[in-house]
N, C-alpha and C positions, 0 to 999 in steps of 0.2 A: 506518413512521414517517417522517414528512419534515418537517423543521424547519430553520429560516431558520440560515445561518450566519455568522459574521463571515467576509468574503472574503478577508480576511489571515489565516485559519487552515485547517488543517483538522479540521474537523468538530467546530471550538472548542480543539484545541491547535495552538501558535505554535511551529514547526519549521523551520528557518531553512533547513535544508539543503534541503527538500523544497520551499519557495518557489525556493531558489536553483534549484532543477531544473525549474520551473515545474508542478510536477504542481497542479491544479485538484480542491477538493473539488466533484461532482457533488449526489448525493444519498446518504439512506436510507435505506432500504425492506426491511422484514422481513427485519432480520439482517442487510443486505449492503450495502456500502458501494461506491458506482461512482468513479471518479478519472476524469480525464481528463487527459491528454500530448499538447501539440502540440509535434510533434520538431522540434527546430530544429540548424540544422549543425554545433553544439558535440556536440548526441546521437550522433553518427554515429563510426563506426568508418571504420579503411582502404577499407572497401565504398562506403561511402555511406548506407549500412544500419544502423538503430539500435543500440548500442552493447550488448553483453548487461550491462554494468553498470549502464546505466539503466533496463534492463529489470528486473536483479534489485531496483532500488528500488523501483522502480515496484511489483513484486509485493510485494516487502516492507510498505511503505507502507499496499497494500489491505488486506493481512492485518494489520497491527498496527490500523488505523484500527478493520476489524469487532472485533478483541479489545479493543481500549479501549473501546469505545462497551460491549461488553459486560462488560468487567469493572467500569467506572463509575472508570477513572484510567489510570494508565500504565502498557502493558507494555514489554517487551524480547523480542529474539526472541531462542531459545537455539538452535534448528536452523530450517535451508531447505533445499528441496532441489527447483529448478528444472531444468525442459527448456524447452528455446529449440527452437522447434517451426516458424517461420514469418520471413521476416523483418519487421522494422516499419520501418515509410514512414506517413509522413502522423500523423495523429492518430491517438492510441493511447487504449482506455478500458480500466480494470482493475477491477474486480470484487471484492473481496475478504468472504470469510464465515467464521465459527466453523462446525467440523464438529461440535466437540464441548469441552463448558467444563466446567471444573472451577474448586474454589477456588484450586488452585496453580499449573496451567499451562490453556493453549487451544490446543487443535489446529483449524488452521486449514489453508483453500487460497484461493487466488488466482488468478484469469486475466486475459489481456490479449487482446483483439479489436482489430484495424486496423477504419477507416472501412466496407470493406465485410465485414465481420462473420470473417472469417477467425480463426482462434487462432493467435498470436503466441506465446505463454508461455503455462507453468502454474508453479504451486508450491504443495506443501504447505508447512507450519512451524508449528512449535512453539514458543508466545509465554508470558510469564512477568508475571504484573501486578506492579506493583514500588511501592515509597511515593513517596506526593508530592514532589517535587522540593523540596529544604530539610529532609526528614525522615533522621535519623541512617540509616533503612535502605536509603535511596536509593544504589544500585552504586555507583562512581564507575568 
């Protein structure tokens, strides 16, 4: 499935923080949802080297973006549990998909590949659909 999105969101929700970090919605395509990260010098840790907490957003993001799209609203993740496997430099793409949906939670994973296709990250996680924003059930 590929369909046109407003550029100030993604993948049609408006998340302030994920703009703030510049992540890009790509595409997508059977189940899975691609992002895209161009790292810039605020990403970087003491190394020089991408930060592992933009990383964990970054897979966060993937994997909530596949669970909303499939649950048709908004989830929450309730667990992650990433390995930082590679470092990231350059442009980063993230991948994220349902392994397996249910009506209450989504098991999901996520990866991150640098420009020349290397893995950077993984993570599974465990996402929660929650009510519309302004509805009494919505967490605070």
């Amino acid at each position: 499935m590929m369909t046109e999105w407003d550029p100030e969101t993604i993948f049609g929700a408006h998340i302030p923080f994920v703009q703030f970090c510049g992540i890009e919605a790509l595409e997508v395509t059977e189940g899975r949802t691609l992002l895209r990260l161009v790292l810039r010098p605020d990403h970087a840790n003491n190394l020089g080297i991408a930060h592992g907490g933009i990383l964990c957003t970054l897979l966060d993001v993937a994997m909530g973006t596949a669970a909303r799209l499939a649950a048709g609203g908004p989830v929450v993740t309730l667990d992650m549990q990433v390995r930082f496997l590679n470092a990231g430099r350059g442009t980063l793409e993230a991948e994220g998909r349902v392994t397996r949906g249910g009506r209450s939670v989504a098991f999901c994973e996520a990866v991150i590949r640098d420009g020349d296709g290397t893995l950077v990250a993984s993570a599974t996680g465990l996402l929660k659909p929650v009510a519309q924003k302004g509805d009494p059930e919505t967490p605070r």
